[in-house]
C-alpha positions in Angstrom: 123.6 127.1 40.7 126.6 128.7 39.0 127.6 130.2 42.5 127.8 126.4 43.6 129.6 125.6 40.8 132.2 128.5 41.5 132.5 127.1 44.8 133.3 123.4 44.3 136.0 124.8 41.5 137.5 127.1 44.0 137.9 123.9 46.9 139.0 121.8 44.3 141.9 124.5 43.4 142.4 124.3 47.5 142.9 120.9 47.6 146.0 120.6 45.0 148.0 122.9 47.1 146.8 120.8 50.5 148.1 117.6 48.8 151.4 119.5 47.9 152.0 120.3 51.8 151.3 117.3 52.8 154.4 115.4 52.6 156.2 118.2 54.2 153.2 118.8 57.0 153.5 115.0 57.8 157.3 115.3 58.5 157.2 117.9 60.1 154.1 116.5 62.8 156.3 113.4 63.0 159.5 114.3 63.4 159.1 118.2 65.3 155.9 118.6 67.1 155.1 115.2 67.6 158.8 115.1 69.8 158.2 118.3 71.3 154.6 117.3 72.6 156.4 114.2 74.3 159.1 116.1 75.5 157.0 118.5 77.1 154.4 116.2 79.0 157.4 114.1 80.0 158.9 117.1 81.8 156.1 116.8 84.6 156.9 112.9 85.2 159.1 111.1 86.8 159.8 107.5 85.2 162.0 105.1 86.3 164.9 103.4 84.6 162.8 101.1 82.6 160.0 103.4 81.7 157.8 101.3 83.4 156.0 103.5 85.7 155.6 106.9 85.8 154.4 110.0 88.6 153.6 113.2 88.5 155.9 115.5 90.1 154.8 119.1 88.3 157.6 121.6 88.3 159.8 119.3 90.3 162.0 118.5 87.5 162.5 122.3 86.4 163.2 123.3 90.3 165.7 120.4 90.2 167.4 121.2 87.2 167.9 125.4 87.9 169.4 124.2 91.6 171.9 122.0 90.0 175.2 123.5 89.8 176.8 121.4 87.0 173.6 122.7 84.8 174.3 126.3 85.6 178.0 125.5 84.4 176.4 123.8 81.2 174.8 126.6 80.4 177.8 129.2 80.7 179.8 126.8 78.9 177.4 125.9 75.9 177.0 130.5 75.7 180.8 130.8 75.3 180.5 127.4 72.4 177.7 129.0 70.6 179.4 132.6 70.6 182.5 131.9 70.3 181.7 129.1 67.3 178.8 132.0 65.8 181.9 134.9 65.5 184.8 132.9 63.8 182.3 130.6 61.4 180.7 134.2 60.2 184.0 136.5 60.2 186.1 133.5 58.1 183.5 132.5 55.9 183.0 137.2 55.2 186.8 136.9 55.0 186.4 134.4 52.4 183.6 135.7 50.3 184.8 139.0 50.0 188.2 137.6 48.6 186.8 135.1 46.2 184.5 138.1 45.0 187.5 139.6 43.6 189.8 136.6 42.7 189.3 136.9 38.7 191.5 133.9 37.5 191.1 130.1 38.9 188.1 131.5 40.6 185.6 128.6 40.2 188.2 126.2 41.6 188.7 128.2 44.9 184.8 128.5 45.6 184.5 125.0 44.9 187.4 124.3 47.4 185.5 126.6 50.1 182.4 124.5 49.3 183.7 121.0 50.0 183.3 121.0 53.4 180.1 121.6 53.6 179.3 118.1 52.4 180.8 116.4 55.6 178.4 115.0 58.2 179.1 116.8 61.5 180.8 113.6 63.3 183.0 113.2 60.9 184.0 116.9 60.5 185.3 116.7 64.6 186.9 113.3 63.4 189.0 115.3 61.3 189.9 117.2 63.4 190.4 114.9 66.3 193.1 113.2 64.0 194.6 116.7 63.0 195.1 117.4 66.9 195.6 113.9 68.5 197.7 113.6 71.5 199.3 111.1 70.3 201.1 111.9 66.8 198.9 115.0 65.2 200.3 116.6 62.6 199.1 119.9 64.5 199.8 118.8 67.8 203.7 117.8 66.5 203.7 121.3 64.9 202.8 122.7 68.3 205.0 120.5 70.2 208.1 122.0 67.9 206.9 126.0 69.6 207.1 123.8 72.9 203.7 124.0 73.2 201.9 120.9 74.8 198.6 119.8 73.7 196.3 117.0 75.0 192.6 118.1 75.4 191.5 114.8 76.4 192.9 116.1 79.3 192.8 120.3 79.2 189.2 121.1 78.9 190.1 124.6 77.7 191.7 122.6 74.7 189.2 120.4 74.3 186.4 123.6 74.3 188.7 125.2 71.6 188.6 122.1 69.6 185.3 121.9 69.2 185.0 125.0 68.5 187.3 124.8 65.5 185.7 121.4 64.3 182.5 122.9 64.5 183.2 126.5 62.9 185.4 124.6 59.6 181.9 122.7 59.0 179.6 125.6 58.7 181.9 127.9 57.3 180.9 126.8 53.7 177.5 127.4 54.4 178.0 131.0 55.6 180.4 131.5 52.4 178.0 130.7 50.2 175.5 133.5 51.4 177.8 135.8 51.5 179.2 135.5 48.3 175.4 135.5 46.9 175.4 138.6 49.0 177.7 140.3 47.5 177.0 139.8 43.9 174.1 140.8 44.5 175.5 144.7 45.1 175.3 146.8 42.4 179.4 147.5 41.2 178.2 150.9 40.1 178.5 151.5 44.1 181.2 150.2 44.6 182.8 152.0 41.4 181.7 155.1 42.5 182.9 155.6 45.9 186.3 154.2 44.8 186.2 157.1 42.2 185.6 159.2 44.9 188.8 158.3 46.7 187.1 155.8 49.3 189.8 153.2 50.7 188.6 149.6 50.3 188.4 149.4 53.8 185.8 152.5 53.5 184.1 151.4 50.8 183.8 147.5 52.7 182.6 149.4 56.2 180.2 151.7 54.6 178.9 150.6 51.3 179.1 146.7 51.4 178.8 145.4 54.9 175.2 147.5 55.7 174.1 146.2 52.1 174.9 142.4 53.3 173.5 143.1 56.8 169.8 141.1 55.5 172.2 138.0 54.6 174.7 138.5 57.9 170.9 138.2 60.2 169.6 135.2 58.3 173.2 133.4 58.9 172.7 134.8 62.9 169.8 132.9 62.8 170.9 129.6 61.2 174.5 129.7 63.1 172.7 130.3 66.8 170.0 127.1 66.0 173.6 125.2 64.2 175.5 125.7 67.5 173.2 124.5 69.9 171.2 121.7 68.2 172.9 120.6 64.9 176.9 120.3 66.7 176.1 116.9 68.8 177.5 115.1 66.4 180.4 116.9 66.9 180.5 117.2 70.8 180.1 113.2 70.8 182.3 112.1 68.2 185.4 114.7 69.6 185.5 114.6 73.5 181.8 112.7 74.9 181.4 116.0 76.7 184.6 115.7 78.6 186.9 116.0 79.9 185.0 115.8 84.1 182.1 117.8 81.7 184.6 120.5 80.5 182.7 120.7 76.5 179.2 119.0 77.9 177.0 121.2 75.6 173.3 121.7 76.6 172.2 119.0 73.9 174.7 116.8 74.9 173.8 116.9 78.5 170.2 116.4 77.2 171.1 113.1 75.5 173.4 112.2 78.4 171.2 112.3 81.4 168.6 110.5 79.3 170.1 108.2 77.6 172.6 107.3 79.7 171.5 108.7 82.9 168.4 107.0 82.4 167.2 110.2 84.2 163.9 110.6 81.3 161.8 113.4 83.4 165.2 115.4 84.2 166.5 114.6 80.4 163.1 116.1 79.2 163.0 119.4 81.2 166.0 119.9 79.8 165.0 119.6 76.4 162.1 122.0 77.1 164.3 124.4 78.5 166.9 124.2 75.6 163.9 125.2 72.8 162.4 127.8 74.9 166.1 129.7 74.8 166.3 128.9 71.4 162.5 130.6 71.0 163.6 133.3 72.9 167.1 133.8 71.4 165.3 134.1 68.2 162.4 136.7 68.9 165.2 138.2 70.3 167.0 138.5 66.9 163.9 139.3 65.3 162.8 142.2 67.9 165.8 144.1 68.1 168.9 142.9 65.9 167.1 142.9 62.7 165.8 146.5 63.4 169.5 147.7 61.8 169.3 145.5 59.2 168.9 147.4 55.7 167.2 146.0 53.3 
């Protein structure tokens, strides 16, 4: 009897914890698996236009899509976005941590500067840009115009690439700053103090005391930068260029939305969405089998 008794107490502790979740477990059925399932059963259909009718066609949309030229192309392009976006969001926002670390007057107004942009949604962030570098009057574009050179990415998809690029680096740069600089408080000064005594550059004391120490923040920020670029920067890509121009900055999730929701193409727009979370699975087991091996914690 008191065994029974120990029991019901112990699933009624289970079931506060269980109704804590819940909220959370719902969302995320909803909103992730519930989208992935469709995705993924959609990927062996074809519908039409309407979504009317459907067939099974298997594989048909996967052979399609890894045949198609302009997808190959998609996928080189949206590597060279992610990597090139991943490098200059992570090396500014380390530039900027390690200098507010050691800014001792009017520092609280700088990080709070640094944070700012942080708080702008995505489309608005390329918007910002956009205006900065319009063809049209920019006050970057007149700047460039006076060094003779001549900007208009709405026609140069190399300038258009590089504007996203920018748009999308200035808004996670706060993020990454904020990590870092937790990072680096959190290293002892008696390190740092040390080596210095011992004659170590800054330079040296940065390459061999300070960036291993951060290396368990710099894979966490790999992580959340390589899922930023190729998921969370649509907003981006569609409020700056609409993938062009003639497909020059069509990102992999852009293309996704394009061929389905404007291609009306739903079994080719699906594979594609399959595809795109299978690289971003792999990408990360990836970073978790090999990269975080030289991490120091």
């Amino acid at each position: 009897m008191q065994d029974g008794r120990y029991a019901f107490r112990g699933k009624k502790h289970l079931l506060l914890p269980l109704l804590f979740l819940l909220p959370q477990l719902a969302i995320t059925v909803v909103f992730f698996f519930y989208p992935a399932g469709e995705a993924l059963m959609g990927s062996f259909y074809m519908e039409d236009s309407f979504g009317l009718s459907k067939e099974f066609v298997g594989l048909d949309n996967f052979i399609t899509l890894f045949s198609d030229p302009s997808y190959l192309e998609t996928l080189r392009l949206t590597l060279v976005f992610s990597l090139a976006t991943i490098v200059l969001t992570m090396g500014t926002a380390l530039l900027f941590a390690v200098l507010a670390d050691q800014v001792n007057w009017g520092g609280t107004l700088y990080k709070s500067m640094l944070i700012i942009p942080y708080a702008v949604a995505p489309p608005l962030a390329g918007v910002l840009w956009l205006f900065l570098f319009n063809p049209s009057g920019g006050v970057l574009t007149e700047l460039l115009h006076h060094f003779g050179y001549t900007w208009n990415h709405k026609i140069n998809g190399n300038q258009a690439l590089f504007l996203l690029i920018v748009s999308a680096s200035w808004k996670q740069i706060s993020y990454n700053f904020l990590f870092f600089l937790a990072g680096l408080h959190a290293i002892p000064r008696s390190l740092i103090e040390a080596a210095a005594i011992d004659g170590a550059s800054p330079w040296r004391r940065f390459r061999t005391i300070i960036f291993p120490l951060l290396s368990p923040t710099s894979f966490f920020l790999l992580v959340v930068n390589t899922i930023y670029t190729l998921f969370e920067t649509f907003g981006i890509v569609h409020a700056v260029t609409q993938g062009g121009p003639s497909k020059a900055t069509e990102t992999l999730i852009y293309k996704v939305f394009n061929d389905g929701f404007i291609g009306l193409d739903f079994g080719g727009s699906s594979a594609q969405s399959v595809v795109l979370m299978l690289i971003v699975m792999v990408l990360t087991f990836l970073q978790f089998r090999y990269v975080e091996r030289k991490v120091t914690y």
